[in-house]
C-alpha positions, 0 to 999 in steps of 0.5 A: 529522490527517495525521502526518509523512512522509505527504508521498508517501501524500498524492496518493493519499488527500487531497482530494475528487478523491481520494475513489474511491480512499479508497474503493477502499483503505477495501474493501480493509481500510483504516480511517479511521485507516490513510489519515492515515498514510503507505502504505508499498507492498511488491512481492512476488512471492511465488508457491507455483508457483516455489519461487525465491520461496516464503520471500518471503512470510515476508519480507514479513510480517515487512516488514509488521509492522516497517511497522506498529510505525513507525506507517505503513500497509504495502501488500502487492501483486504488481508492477504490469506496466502504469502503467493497472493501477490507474486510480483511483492518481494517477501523475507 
C-alpha cells in the first residue's frame, strides 16, 4: 500500500522496470516498508575538512528524524556534481 505524497518517490521505486533500484535502495538500508513511503532527499554538504560546514551534520539529523516522525523515508547524500552520478535514478 503506497501512502499519500508518494507521488514523486513513485518513478524511482514502483514497477518492474524499477526493480534495480529497489534493489540498490534495499543495500543501502532501505526496508521493504521504507519503499511504500514517500523518499524525502536531503543535500548535505556536511564535511570535517571545512569548519563553515561542521554544525551541518547536526542539522540534518535533526532534519532526518523530523522526516521520519512524518512517516516518510529521509535520504541523506552529498549533492550530485553530474545528472549520470546515479545512472539506476530515473530524471525528467
Amino acid at each position: 500500500m503506497t501512502i499519500e505524497g508518494k507521488r514523486q518517490s513513485i518513478p524511482l521505486t514502483e514497477g518492474p522496470d524499477r526493480a534495480a533500484s529497489r534493489s540498490y535502495l534495499r543495500g543501502s538500508g532501505f526496508s521493504k516498508e521504507d519503499l511504500h513511503k514517500p523518499i524525502i532527499g536531503i543535500a548535505n554538504t556536511w564535511t570535517e575538512i571545512g569548519t563553515c560546514n561542521m554544525h551541518l551534520r547536526e542539522i540534518a539529523e535533526a532534519l532526518k528524524e523530523g522526516i521520519r516522525e512524518a512517516v516518510a523515508r529521509p535520504w541523506s547524500s552529498i549533492p550530485s556534481p553530474s545528472p549520470t552520478a546515479l545512472p539506476w535514478a530515473r530524471r525528467a
